[in-house]
C-alpha positions as CSV (number, residue, x, y, z in Angstrom):
1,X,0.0,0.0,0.0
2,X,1.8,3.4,-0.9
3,X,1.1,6.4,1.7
4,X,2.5,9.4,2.9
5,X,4.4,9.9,6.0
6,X,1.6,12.1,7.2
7,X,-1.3,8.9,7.3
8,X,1.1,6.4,8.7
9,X,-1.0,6.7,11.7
10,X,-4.0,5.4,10.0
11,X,-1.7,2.3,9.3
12,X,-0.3,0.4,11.8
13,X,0.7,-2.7,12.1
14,X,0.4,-2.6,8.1
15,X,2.9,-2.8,5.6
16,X,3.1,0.4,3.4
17,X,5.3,2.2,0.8
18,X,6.2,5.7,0.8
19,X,8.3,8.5,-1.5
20,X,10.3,9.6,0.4
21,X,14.3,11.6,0.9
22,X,16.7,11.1,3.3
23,X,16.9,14.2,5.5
24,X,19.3,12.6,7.8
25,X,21.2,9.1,8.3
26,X,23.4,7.5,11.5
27,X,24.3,4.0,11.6
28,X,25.7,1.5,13.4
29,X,27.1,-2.3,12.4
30,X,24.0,-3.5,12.2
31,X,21.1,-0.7,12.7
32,X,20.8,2.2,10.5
33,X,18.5,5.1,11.1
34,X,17.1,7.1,8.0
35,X,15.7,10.7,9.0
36,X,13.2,10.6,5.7
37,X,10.7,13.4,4.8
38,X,8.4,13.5,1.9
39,X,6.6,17.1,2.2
40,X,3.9,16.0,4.3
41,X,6.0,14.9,7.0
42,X,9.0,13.3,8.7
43,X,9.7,10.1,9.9
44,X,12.5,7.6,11.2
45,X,12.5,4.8,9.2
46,X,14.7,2.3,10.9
47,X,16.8,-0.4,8.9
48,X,18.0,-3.6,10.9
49,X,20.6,-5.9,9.4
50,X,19.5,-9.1,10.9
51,X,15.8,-8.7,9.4
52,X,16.5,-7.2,6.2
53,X,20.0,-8.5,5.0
54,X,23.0,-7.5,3.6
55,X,22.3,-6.0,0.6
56,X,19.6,-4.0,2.1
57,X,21.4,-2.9,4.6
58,X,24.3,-1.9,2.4
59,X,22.1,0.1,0.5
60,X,20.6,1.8,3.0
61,X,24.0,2.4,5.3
62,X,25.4,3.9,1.4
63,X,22.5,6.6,1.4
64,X,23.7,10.4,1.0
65,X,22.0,13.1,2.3
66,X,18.9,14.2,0.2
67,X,19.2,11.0,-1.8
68,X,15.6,9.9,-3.3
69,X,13.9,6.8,-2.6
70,X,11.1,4.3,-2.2
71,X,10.7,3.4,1.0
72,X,8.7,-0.5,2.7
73,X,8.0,-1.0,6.1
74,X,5.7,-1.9,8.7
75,X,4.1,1.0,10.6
76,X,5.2,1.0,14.4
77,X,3.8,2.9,17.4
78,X,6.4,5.1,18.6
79,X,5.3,7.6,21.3
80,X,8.7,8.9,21.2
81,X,8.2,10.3,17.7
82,X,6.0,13.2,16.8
83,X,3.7,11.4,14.8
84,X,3.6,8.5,17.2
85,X,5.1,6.2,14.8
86,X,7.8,5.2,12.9
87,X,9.2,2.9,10.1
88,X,10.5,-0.5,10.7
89,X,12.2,-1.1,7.3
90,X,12.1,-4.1,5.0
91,X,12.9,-2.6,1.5
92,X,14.8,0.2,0.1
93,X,14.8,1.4,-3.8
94,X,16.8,4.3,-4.4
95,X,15.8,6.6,-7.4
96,X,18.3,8.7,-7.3
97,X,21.4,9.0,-4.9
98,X,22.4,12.7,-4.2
99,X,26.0,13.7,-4.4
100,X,27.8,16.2,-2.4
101,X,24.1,18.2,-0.6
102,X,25.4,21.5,0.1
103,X,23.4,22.0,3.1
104,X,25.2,20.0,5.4
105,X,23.9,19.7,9.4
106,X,26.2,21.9,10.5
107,X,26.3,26.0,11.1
108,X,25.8,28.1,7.5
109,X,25.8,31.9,7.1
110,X,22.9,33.6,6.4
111,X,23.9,34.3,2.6
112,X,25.1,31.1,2.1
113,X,21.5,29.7,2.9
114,X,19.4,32.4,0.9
115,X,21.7,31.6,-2.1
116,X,20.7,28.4,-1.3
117,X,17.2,29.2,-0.8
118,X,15.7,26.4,-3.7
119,X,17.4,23.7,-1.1
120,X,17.3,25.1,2.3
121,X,13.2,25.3,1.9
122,X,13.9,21.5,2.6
123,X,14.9,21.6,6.1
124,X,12.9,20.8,9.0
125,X,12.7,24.4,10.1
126,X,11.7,25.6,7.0
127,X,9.3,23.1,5.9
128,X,7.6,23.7,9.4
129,X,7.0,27.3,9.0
130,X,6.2,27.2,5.4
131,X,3.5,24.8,6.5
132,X,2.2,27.1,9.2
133,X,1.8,29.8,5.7
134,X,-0.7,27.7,4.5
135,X,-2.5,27.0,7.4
136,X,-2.9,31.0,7.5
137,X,-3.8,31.0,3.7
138,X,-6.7,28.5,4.4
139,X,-7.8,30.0,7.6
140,X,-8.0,33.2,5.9
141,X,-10.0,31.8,3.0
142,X,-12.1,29.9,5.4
143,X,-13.2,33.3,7.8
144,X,-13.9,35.1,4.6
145,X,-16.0,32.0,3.1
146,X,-17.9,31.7,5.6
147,X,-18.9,35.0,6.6
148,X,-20.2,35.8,3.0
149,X,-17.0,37.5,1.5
150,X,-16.7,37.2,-2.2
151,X,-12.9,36.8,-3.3
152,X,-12.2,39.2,-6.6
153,X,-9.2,39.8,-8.0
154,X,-7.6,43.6,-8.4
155,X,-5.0,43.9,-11.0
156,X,-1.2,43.7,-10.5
157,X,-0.4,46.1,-13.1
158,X,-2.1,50.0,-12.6
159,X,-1.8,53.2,-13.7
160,X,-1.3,55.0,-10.8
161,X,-0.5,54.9,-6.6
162,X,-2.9,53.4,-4.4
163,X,-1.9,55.8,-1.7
164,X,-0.1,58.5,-3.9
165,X,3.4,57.3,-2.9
166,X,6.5,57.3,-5.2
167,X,7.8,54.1,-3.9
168,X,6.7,52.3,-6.7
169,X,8.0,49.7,-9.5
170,X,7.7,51.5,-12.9
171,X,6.8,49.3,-16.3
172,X,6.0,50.4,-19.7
173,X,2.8,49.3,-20.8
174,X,2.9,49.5,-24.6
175,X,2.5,53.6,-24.8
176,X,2.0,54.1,-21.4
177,X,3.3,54.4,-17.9
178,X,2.4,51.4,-15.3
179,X,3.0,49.9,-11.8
180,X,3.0,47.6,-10.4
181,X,0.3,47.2,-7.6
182,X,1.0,48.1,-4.1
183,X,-2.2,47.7,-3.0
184,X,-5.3,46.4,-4.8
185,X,-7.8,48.8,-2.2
186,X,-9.0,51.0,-4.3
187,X,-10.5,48.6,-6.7
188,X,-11.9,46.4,-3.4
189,X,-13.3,49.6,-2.4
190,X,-14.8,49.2,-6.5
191,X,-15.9,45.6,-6.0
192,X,-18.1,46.3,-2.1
193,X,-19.4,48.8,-4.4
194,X,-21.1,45.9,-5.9
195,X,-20.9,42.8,-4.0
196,X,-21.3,43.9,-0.3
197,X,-18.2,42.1,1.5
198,X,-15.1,41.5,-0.8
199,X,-11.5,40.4,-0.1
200,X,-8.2,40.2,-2.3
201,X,-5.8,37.9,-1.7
202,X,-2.4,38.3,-3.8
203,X,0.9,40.3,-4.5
204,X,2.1,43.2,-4.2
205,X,5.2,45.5,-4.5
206,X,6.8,48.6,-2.7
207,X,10.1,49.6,-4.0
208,X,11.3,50.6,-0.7
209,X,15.0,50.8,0.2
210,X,14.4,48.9,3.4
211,X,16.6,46.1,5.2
212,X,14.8,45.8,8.1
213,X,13.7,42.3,9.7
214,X,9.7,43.2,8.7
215,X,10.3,44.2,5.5
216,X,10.0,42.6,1.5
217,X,10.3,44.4,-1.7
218,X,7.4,41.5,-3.0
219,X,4.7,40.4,-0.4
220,X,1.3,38.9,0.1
221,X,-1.5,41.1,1.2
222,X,-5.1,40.3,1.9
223,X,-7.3,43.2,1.4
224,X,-11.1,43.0,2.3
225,X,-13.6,46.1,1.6
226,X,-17.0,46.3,3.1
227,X,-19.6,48.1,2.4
228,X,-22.2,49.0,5.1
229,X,-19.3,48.9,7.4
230,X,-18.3,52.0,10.3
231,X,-14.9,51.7,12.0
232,X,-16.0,50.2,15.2
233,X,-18.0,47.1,13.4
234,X,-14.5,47.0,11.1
235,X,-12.5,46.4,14.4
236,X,-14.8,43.8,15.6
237,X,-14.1,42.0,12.3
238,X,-10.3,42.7,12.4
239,X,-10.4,40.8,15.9
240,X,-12.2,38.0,15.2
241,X,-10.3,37.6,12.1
242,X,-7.0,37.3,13.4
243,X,-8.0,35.0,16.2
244,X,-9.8,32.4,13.5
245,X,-6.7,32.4,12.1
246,X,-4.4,31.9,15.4
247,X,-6.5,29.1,16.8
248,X,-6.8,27.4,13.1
249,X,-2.6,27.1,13.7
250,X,-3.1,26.2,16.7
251,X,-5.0,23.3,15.9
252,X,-3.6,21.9,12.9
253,X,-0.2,22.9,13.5
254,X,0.8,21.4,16.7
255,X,4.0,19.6,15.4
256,X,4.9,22.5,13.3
257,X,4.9,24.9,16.1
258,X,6.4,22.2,18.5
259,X,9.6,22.2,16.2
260,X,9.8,25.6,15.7
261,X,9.7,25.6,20.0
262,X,7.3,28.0,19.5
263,X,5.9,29.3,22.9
264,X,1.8,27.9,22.5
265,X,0.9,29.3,25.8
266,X,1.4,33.2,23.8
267,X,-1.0,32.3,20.7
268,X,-3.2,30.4,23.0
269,X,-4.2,34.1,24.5
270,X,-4.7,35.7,21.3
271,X,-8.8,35.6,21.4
272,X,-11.3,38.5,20.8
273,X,-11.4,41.3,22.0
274,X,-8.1,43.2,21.9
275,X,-7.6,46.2,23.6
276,X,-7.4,49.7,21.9
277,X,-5.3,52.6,22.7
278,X,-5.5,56.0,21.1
279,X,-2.7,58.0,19.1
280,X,-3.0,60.6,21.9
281,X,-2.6,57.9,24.4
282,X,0.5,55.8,22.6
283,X,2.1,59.2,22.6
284,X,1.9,59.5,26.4
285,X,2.7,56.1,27.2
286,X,6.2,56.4,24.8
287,X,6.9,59.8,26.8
288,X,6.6,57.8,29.6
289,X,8.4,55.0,28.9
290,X,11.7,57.3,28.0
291,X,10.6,58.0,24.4
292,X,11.5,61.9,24.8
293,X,11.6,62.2,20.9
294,X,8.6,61.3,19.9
295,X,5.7,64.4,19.3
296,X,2.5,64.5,18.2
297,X,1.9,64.4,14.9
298,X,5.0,61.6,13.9
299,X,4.5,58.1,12.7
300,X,5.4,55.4,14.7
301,X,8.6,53.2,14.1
302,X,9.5,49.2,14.9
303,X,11.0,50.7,18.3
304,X,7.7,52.7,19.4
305,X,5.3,49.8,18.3
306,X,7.1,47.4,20.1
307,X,7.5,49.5,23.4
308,X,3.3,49.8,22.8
309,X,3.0,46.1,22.6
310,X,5.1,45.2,25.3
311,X,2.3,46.4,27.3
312,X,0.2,43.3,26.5
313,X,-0.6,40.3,26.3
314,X,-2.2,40.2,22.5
315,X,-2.4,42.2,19.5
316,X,-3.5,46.0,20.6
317,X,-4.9,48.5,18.0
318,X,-3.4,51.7,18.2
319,X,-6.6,54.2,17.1
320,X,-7.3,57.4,15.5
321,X,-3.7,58.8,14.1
322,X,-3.2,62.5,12.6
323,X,-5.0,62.9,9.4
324,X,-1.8,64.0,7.8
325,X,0.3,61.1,8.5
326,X,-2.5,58.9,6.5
327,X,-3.5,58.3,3.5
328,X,-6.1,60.7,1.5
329,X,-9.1,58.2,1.5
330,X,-9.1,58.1,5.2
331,X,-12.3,59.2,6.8
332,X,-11.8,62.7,9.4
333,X,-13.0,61.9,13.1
334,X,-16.6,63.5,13.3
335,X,-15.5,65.0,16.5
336,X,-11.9,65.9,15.6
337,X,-11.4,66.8,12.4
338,X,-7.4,66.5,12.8
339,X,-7.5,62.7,13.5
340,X,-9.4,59.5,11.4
341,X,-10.8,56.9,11.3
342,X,-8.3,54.2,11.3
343,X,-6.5,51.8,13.6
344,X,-3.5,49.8,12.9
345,X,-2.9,46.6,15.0
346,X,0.3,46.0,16.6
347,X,1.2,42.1,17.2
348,X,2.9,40.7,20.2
349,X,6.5,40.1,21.1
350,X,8.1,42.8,18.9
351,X,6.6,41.6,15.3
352,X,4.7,45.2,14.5
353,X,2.2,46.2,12.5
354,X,0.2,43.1,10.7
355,X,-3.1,45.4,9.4
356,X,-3.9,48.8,9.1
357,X,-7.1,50.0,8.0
358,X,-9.5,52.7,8.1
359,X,-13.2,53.8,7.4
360,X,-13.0,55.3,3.7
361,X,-14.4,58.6,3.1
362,X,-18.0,58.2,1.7
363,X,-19.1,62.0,1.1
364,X,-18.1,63.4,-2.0
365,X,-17.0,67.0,-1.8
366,X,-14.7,65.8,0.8
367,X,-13.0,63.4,-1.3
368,X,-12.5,66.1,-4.1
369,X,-11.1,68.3,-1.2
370,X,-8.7,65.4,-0.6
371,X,-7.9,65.2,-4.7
372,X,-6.8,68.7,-4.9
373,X,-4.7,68.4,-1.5
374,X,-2.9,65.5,-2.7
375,X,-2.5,66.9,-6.2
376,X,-4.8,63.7,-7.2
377,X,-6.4,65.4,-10.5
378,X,-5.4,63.8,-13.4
379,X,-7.4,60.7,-15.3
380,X,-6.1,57.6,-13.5
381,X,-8.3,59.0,-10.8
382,X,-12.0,59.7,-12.2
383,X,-13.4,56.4,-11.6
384,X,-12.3,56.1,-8.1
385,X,-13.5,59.4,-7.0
386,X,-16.5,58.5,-9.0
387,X,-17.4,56.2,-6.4
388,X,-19.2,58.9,-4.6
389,X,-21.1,59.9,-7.0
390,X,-23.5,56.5,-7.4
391,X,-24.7,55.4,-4.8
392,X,-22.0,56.0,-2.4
393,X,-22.6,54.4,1.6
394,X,-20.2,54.3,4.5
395,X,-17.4,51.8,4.2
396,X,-14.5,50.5,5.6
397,X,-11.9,47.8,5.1
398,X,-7.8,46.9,6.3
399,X,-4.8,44.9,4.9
400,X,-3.2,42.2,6.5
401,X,0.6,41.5,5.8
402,X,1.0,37.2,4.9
403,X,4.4,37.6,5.8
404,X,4.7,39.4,9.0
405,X,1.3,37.5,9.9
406,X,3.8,34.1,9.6
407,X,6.5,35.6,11.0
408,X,4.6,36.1,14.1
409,X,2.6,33.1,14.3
410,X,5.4,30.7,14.0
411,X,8.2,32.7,16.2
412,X,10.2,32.9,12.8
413,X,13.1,36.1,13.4
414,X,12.9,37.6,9.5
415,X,10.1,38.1,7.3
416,X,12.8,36.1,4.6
417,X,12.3,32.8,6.1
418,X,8.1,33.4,5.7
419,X,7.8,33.7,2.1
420,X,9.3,30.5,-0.4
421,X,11.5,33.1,-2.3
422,X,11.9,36.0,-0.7
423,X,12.7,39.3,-2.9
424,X,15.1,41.7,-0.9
425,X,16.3,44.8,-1.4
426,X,20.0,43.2,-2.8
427,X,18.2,39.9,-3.8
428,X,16.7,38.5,-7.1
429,X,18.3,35.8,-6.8
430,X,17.0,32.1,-6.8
C-alpha cells in the first residue's frame, strides 16, 4: 500500500510504501536510522541488518543526504516520535542518490543559505513554517467563506498609486506608464461597491530601500472592503479575524509549532477582544516609557510599536492617528477633524504592524477636497472618485501583511524565512 508519512498513523501494524528523501542518516554495524521526509511529513524509518540482510542494509547504510527513494516497512507505534510512529524497514529502492548536498547539518551563514534558498526550503525548520503559511492562507480563506466575503481579483499592473506614494515599481505598458500594484484597495473599495463584503488575496510590491527584519520588496497582502461597514464594526471583524486564524494554527499545526519551539501558551491568548489605545494615548505612554523624541503628529517606528506592545498580552490596535500622516481616503473623526478613522494593529513580542485600515471617506465633496490636497487630479483617478457619486454608503476595510502575519505566528526572526523566495532589497536571486 503506498502512503504518505503524514497517514502512517492510520496504518499500523500494516505494511506500506512511501516516497520519500533522506533528510538525515546515523548508523551503526547493524542498525541504521534514515531521517526521511516526503513534504507532508518526517519520519525515522529504521533499517536492521539481521531482518533485512545484507544488501539492504548496504544500501541503505550507502545513502547520501537528500538521496531519493522508495521506502517499505511496517508502521510501528512510537510515542517517542511526533507522529507516534515510525518505520521498521524491509525494502529500500533508491531513485536517485544525491552527491555532495550543500546543506550540510552543521552551522551556514545567512547568505550562504538564501543563495541556497531552492534547497534550504527542505529543512525541518523551513518546511515547518512554510506549513504554518498555509495554514494561514486556508484559515483566511475559510473566515472570509464563511462569513459571506466574495474573493475578486484587483489587478497587479495599474496606472497609478494606491496611496499617492512614489515608492513604486515603474513598467511600460505599450505607450503608457504602469506599476505595479502596491495595494489592490482602491478597486476592493470598487468591487463592495457591488458585491457587499469582498476580499483580495495576492501580491504586491513597494520599491522601498528597506533592510529591516519586517520588511519585503514582494509580499502577500489580503485586502477586504466592506460596504455597510463604520470603523468600530471593522474592528470587531479585524479581531475576530486574526483569532480564526491563530487558533486554526493552533489546531492543525501542533507539530509545526512544537519544532519551531514555539511558545503555545502566547498564541493560546490571542482571542477576541483586543484592547485599543488612542494615538493621543500611545504618545503619552512612549513619553513615559523614556521616548523623549517622539511628538505629536509623527508616525510610529518598529521601536515605538514594540514599546506599545510590550504592554500586552495580545495584539492592541493603536486608534485614531493624525490625518496628515495617513493616507487621503481616510475618513476625518466627526469630533476631531485632525485625527481618522483608522487603527492599525500591533502584534505581540516585537513583530509590528500586521493590518492597518480605516473607514474610507463616503461624502463626495470631501473626497474632491482630498484630490486637490494631494495633487490627485489627473485621469487615473476619475473612476475612483467616481465612487461617490453613485450610490455612495459608508465603508470600511484593512490589509493584512501574509508575511509578518507568519512571522509572528510561527516565532520565525525575519520576514525572509516566511515567504518560499523571498525578494530583498539586494536579492533576485534564486
Amino acid at each position: 500500500m503506498k502512503t504518505t508519512i503524514k497517514k502512517l498513523s492510520e496504518h499500523v501494524g500494516k505494511t506500506v510504501t512511501i516516497g520519500a528523501w533522506l533528510s538525515n542518516k546515523r548508523s551503526s554495524g547493524k542498525i541504521a536510522f534514515l531521517q526521511l521526509r516526503d513534504g507532508t511529513g518526517f519520519v525515522q524509518g529504521v533499517v536492521v541488518k539481521s531482518e533485512v540482510g545484507e544488501e539492504i542494509f548496504a544500501k541503505a547504510k550507502g545513502l547520501t543526504q537528500e538521496s531519493s527513494l522508495y521506502v517499505t516497512g511496517t508502521v510501528k507505534e512510537d510515542e517517542r516520535s511526533a507522529l507516534g510512529v515510525e518505520l521498521d524497514v524491509t525494502d529500500v529502492e533508491v531513485l536517485h542518490q544525491a552527491v555532495d548536498y550543500p546543506i550540510t547539518p552543521k552551522e551556514h551563514g545567512t547568505e550562504f543559505l538564501m543563495d541556497h534558498r531552492h534547497l534550504w526550503i527542505r529543512s525541518k525548520r523551513q518546511h515547518s513554517i512554510l506549513k504554518i503559511r498555509n495554514e494561514i492562507i486556508h484559515a483566511v480563506n475559510e473566515f472570509f467563506y464563511t462569513n459571506d466575503f466574495v474573493k475578486v481579483d484587483p489587478p497587479i499592473l495599474t496606472g497609478s498609486s494606491a496611496e499617492g506614494t512614489t515608492s513604486l515599481f515603474h513598467t511600460k505598458y505599450f505607450e503608457e506608464d504602469a506599476y505595479l500594484s502596491q495595494s489592490g484597495q482602491l478597486y476592493m473599495e470598487a468591487a463592495a461597491m457591488a458585491l457587499g463584503k469582498v476580499y483580495s488575496f495576492g501580491p504586491t510590491f513597494r520599491a522601498e530601500k528597506s533592510k529591516t527584519r519586517r520588511h519585503l520588496i514582494e509580499f502577500w497582502m489580503i485586502e477586504p472592503e466592506m460596504a455597510f461597514v463604520e470603523h468600530e464594526e471593522s474592528l470587531e471583524i479585524q479581531e475576530q479575524f486574526i483569532s480564526h486564524i491563530v487558533q486554526s494554527v493552533i489546531k492543525r499545526c501542533e507539530n509545526e509549532l512544537k519544532t519551531l519551539g514555539r511558545d503555545i501558551s502566547k498564541l493560546e491568548n490571542v482571542k477576541a477582544p483586543f484592547p485599543r489605545v488612542s494615538y493621543d494615548d500611545a504618545i503619552k505612554m512612549l513619553k513615559e516609557k523614556g521616548f523623549d523624541d517622539i511628538e505629536w503628529g509623527e508616525d510610529f517606528g518598529a521601536p515605538h510599536e514594540t514599546a506599545i506592545a510590550e504592554s500586552f498580552d495580545k495584539p492592541v490596535f493603536i486608534t485614531n492617528y493624525p490625518k496628515d500622516i495617513k493616507a487621503f481616503y481616510m475618513k476625518p473623526d466627526p469630533n476631531r477633524d485632525d485625527v481618522v478613522l483608522c487603527a492599525d494593529l500591533i502584534a505581540p513580542e516585537g513583530y509590528g504592524e500586521i493590518i492597518g485600515g480605516s473607514q474610507r471617506i463616503d461624502d463626495l465633496a470631501l473626497m474632491e477636497q482630498r484630490y486637490e490636497e494631494h495633487g490627485l487630479t489627473d485621469d487615473a483617478y476619475k473612476w475612483y472618485l467616481e465612487l461617490r457619486k453613485y450610490g455612495s454608503v459608508p465603508h470600511s476595510g484593512f490589509g493584512l501583511g501574509l508575511e509578518r502575519t507568519v512571522a509572528w505566528i510561527s516565532g520565525a526572526e525575519h520576514v525572509r524565512e516566511t515567504i518560499p523566495f523571498p525578494r530583498l532589497l539586494n536579492r533576485l536571486y534564486p
